[in-house]
C-alpha positions, 0 to 999 in steps of 0.5 A: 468231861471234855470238850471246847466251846463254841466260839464267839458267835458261833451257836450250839444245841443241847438238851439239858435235864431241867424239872419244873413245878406249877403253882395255881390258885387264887393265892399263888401270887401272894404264897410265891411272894413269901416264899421266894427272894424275887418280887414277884407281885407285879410279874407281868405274864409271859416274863421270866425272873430268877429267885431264890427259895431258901430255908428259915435259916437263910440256906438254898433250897433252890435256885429257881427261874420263874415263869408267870403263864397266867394271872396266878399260874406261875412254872419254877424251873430247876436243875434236873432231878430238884423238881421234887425237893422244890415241890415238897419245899413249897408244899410244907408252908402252903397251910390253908393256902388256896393254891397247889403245886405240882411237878410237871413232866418238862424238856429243855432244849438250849441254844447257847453261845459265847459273845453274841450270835443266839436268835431268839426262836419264834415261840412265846410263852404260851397262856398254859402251863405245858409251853412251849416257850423260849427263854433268853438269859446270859452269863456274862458273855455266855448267853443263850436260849432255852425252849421249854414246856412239856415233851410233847410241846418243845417236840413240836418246835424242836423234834423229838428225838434228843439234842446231841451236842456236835462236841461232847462236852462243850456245854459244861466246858462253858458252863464252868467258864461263865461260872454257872451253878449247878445243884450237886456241883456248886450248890447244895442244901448248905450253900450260902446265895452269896457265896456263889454269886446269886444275890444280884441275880435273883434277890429283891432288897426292896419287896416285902419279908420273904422266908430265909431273908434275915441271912441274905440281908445280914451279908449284904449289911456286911458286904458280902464278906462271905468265908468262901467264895465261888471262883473260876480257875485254870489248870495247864494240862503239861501233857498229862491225859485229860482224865488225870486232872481235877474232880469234884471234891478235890482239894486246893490250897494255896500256892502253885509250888506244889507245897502241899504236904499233909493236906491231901487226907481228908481235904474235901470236907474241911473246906466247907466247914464254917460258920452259919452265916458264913464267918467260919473258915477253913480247919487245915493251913493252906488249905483253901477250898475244894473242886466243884466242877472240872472239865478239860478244854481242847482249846485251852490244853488243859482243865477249867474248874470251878471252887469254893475257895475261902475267902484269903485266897489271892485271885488272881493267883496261884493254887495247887489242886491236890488230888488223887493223881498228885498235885496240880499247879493251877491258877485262880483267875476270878471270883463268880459273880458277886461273892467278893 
């Protein structure tokens, strides 16, 4: 993937693959309250928190932006293709439980921009489940707005053909910049909410028990000393074409002298081994992650990447990307969020 992002202040469109869930009925307020790391009991209507939906055992399940349309109808945003896993996820514990779940048909159109400079569209949330609305959030200096709600509801505000980007790209050119988190990237069913900065945004330290709380509450206890931590990294192009650079799954280990002498075999999986609760560690010496994300930057002449990297990794500094091209001297220039 190429491209360059927007320039402070200067907005930009896309539309991007996001699936929702509807939960109603006289007890949703009360289920939703068990199941997400958000407290959600006092969630005004119209307003938007994002939340956590974990495993008993304190993984993700989905990171979730929730929507409360009405006084026990709440709408839980996720990453494309998620819309299913979350359904069935919420469904399993619903028992005799008088609330339903149901996947919603859904669009998403984002007006994004680095700095300041995104308006706010003169939509609000409507009083039923379909939309449209807009949502603002922001990522550090990546902010933005988001209109959504079914096909046909957004079409109405924004048309309704697809938005395409003027650069191809862009949007994850700054998703990764801003250390944004994607399913199937970033994470996955074996993720760790502290590993990858999500704790600040979505959790509440001061509601009632919630399924998967133990974990969370554990790290926190211990300040967030995670095995590995999500970090944005840099990689020069030094003239190499952009598609010899990362990807996914690469390994990285530590140091930029290109020392990297019998890790390349098999170092995707490595790195994510560990502990349950994220005390284990990295099985090869030297080797300190993997690629998540990576898209080449015209603006920087070179590769913006996003890795779990354990925790000895010294950020700011230097790495090495061993992957199929040859090794990559690189830079790890921050940790996402609040995994450090």
């Amino acid at each position: 993937m190429t491209g360059t992002a927007t320039g402070p202040g200067t907005p930009a469109r896309v539309e991007r693959s996001r699936d929702a869930v509807v939960v109603t009925g006289p007890d949703a307020a009360g289920y939703l309250q068990g199941q997400c790391s958000q407290d959600l009991a006092d969630l005004a209507e119209g307003a938007t928190v994002e939340t956590l939906v974990l495993a008993p055992n304190g993984k993700l399940e989905a990171f979730a932006r929730c929507t409360r349309v009405g006084g026990q109808t709440f709408v839980l945003e996720v990453d494309g293709g998620q819309g299913p896993a979350l359904a069935d996820r919420l469904r399993r514990f619903l028992l005799r439980t008088k609330a339903t779940v149901t996947e919603l048909p859904w669009r998403c159109v984002t007006t994004w921009a680095v700095g300041d400079g995104v308006e706010v569209p003169a939509v609000g949330v409507a009083a039923v489940p379909d939309g449209p609305w807009a949502i603002a959030w922001s990522w550090g200096e990546l902010s933005g707005v988001d209109v959504v709600g079914t096909p046909e509801a957004v079409s109405e505000v924004v048309g309704p053909d697809p938005v395409e980007e003027e650069d191809p790209g862009a949007w994850e050119v700054a998703r990764i910049e801003a250390g944004v988190p994607v399913w199937g990237a970033e994470l996955d069913e074996r993720t760790i909410p502290a590993e990858v900065g999500l704790v600040d945004r979505a959790v509440s330290f001061t509601k009632g028990c919630y399924t998967g709380q133990e974990l969370v509450a554990r790290i926190d206890a211990r300040g967030s000393n995670v095995a590995r931590r999500l970090c944005r990294m840099e990689v020069p192009g030094d003239g190499r074409p952009p598609g010899d650079g990362p990807w996914p799954g690469d390994a990285v280990v530590a140091g930029g002298g290109g020392g990297v002498g019998g890790v390349a075999d098999g170092g995707a999986e490595a790195a994510r081994d560990g502990g349950g609760d994220g005390d284990g560690g990295s099985e090869r010496p030297g080797h300190q992650g993997r690629v998540t994300s990576a898209a080449w930057s015209d603006a920087r002449g070179g590769w913006v990447v996003l890795a779990l990297l354990h925790r000895s990794t010294l950020v700011p500094g230097p790495v090495t990307v061993v992957g199929a091209t040859g090794p990559l001297a690189g830079t790890a220039t921050a940790v996402v969020g609040d995994g450090a």
